[in-house]
C-alpha positions as CSV (number, residue, x, y, z in Angstrom):
1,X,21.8,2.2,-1.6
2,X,25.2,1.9,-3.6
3,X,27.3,2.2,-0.5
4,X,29.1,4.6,-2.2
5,X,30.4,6.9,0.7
6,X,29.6,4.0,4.0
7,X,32.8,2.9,5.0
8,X,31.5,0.9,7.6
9,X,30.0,-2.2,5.7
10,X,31.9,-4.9,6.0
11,X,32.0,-5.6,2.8
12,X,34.1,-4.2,0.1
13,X,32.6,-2.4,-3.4
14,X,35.3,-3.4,-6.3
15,X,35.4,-2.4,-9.9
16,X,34.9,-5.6,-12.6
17,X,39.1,-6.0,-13.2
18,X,39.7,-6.1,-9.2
19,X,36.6,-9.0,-9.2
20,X,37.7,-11.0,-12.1
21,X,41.2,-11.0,-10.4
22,X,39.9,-12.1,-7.1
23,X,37.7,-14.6,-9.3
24,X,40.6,-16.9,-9.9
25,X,42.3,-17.1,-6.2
26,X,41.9,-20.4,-4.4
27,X,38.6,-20.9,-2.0
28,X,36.4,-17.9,-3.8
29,X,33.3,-18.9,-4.4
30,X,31.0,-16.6,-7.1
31,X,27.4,-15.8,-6.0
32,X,24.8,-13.9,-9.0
33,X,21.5,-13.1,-6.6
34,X,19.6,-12.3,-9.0
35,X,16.6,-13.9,-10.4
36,X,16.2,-17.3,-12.1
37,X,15.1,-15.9,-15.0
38,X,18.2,-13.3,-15.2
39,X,20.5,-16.1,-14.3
40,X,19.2,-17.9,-17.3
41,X,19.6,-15.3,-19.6
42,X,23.2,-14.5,-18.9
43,X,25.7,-15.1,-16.1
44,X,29.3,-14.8,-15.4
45,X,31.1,-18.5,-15.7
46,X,31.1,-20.5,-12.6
47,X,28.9,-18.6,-10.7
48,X,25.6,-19.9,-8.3
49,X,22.6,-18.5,-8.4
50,X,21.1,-17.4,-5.1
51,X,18.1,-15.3,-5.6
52,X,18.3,-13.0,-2.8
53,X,14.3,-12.5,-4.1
54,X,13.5,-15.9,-3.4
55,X,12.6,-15.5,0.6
56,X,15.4,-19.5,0.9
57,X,18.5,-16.6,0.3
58,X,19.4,-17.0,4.5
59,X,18.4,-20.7,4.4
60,X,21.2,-21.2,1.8
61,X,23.7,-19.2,2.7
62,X,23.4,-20.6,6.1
63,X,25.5,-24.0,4.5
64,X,28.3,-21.7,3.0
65,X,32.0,-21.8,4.6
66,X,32.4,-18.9,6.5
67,X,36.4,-19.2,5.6
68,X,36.0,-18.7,1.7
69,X,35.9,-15.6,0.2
70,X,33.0,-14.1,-1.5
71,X,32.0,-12.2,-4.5
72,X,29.1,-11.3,-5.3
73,X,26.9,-9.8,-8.6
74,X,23.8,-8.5,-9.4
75,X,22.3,-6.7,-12.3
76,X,23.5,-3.5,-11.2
77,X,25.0,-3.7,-7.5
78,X,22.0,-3.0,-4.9
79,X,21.1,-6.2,-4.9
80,X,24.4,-7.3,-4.0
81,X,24.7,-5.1,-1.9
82,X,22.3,-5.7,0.5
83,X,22.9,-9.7,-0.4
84,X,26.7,-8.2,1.0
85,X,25.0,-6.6,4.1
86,X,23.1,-9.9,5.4
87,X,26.1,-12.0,5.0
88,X,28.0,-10.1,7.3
89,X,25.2,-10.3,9.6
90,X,25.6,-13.9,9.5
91,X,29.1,-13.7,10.6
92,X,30.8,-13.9,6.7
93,X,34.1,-11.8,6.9
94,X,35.5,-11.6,3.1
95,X,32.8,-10.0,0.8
96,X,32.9,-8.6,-2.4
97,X,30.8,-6.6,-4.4
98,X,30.9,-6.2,-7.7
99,X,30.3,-2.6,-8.4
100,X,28.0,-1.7,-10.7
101,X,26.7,-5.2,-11.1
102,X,26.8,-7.9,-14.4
103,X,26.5,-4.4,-16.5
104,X,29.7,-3.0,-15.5
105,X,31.6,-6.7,-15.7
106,X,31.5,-7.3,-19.6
């Protein structure tokens, strides 16, 4: 669930400094999947909200550059996580997931 001991994601788990380092490099591009209503209610700057709930999550990352990098947030990291897992499966290379979610960045 946490992909805490599966090294063979291809994505990598990173702890909030690593992810608000990575936050400022050139061509990263900040993804919250979490729900509208979350979003709403509290997100990190400059992120886009792409409900992985939402049942459109493959139709819109299906229009994302495949070159940029990738981080992505949830509430708590499971979420992002498997966002994480079907990017990869779409051919995205450079993922990044927040560990323990929006809780653990602030």
């Amino acid at each position: 669930m946490f992909n805490l001991f599966n090294t063979n994601t291809k994505y990598k788990d990173i702890p909030a400094p690593k992810f608000r380092e990575l936050m400022d490099k050139e061509n990263t591009v900040l993804i919250d999947v979490r729900t509208k209503r979350e979003f709403d209610n509290g997100a990190i700057p400059n992120a886009i909200n792409y409900d992985l709930l939402s049942g459109e999550f493959s139709e819109k990352i299906a229009d994302l550059d495949k070159d940029k990098t990738y981080l992505i947030y949830c509430r708590s990291g499971a979420r992002s996580a498997n966002a994480c897992d079907m990017l990869a499966k779409h051919g995205f290379e450079k993922l990044y997931n927040l560990q323990g979610g929006i809780m653990s960045y602030n």
